[in-house]
N, C-alpha and C positions, 0 to 999 in steps of 0.2 A: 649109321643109325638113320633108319627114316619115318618121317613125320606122319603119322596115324589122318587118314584123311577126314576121318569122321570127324572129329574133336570140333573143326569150325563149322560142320552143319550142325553138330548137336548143341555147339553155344549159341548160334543164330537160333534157334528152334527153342531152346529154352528163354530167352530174349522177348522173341515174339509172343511165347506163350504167359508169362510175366506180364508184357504190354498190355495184352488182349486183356489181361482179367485187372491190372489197375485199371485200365479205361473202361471197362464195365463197372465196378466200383466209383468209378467219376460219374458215368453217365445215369448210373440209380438215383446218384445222391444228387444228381440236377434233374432228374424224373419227379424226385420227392417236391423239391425245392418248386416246380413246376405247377405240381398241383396243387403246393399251398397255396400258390402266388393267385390260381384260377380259382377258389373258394374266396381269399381276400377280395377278388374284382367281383364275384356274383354281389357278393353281399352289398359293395358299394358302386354298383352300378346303377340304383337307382335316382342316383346324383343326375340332373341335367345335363349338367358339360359335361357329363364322361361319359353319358349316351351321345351326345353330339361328336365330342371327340372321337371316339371310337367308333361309330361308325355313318358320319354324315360329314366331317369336317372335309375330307376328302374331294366329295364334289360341291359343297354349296361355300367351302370359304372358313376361314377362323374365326370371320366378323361378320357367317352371314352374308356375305356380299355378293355371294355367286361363285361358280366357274365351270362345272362339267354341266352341275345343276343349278336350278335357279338360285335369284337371290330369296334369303329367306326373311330379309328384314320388316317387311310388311304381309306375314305371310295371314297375319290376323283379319287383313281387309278382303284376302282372296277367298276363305276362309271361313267356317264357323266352327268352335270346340271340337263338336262329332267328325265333321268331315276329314278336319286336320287328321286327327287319329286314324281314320281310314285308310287315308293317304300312304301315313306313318305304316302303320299296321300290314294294308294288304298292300301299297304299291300303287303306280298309277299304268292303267289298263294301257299295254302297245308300248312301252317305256321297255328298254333293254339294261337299264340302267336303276329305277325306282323300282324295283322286283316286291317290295314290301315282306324282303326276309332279314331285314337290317335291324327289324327290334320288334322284342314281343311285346303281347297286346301290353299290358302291365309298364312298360317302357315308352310306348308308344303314346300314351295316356299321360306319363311325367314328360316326356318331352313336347309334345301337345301344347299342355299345360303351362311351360315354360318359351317355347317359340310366341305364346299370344302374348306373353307380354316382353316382348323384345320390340 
């Protein structure tokens, strides 16, 4: 009697094909889960620290303090309302770094707003 060779490529193949489609099935349902999660942030993004968090805390500090960018603790004296937001907004001209693609105008305005009284 001898053993049919197909039999273990066709269970491997049916195996694979099983896997493929539960992990597609996995990956929708973290696709979904994805995009709730990015409607939940828009709407509360326009909280102060979670504009600073997300996308400043990186170069000026958790406290503000400095590191790739300045410190931002007195940034009210270098500063006045409008410019800040400019700053914010478009970037600082020759910077490789302060691009002013970090927060829109609307953002840039609450965070503005919130840096002058730090």
């Amino acid at each position: 009697m001898t053993k049919n060779p197909i039999v273990p490529f066709a269970l491997i193949a049916t195996l694979g094909i099983i896997a493929m489609i539960v992990m597609g099935g996995v990956g929708l349902s973290q696709m979904d889960v994805a995009e709730d999660g990015e409607s939940t942030e828009e709407e509360g993004s326009m909280e102060p620290e979670a504009i600073f968090e997300n996308n400043c805390m990186s170069c000026h500090g958790g406290d503000l303090e400095g590191g790739t960018g300045p410190a931002l603790t007195d940034v009210g004296s270098d500063y006045d309302m409008e410019g800040l937001v400019d700053v914010i907004a478009n970037g600082v001209e020759g910077s490789s770094l302060m691009t002013g693609d970090y927060a829109n105008d609307e953002e840039a305005e609450v965070l503005a707003e919130w840096l002058m009284d730090q």
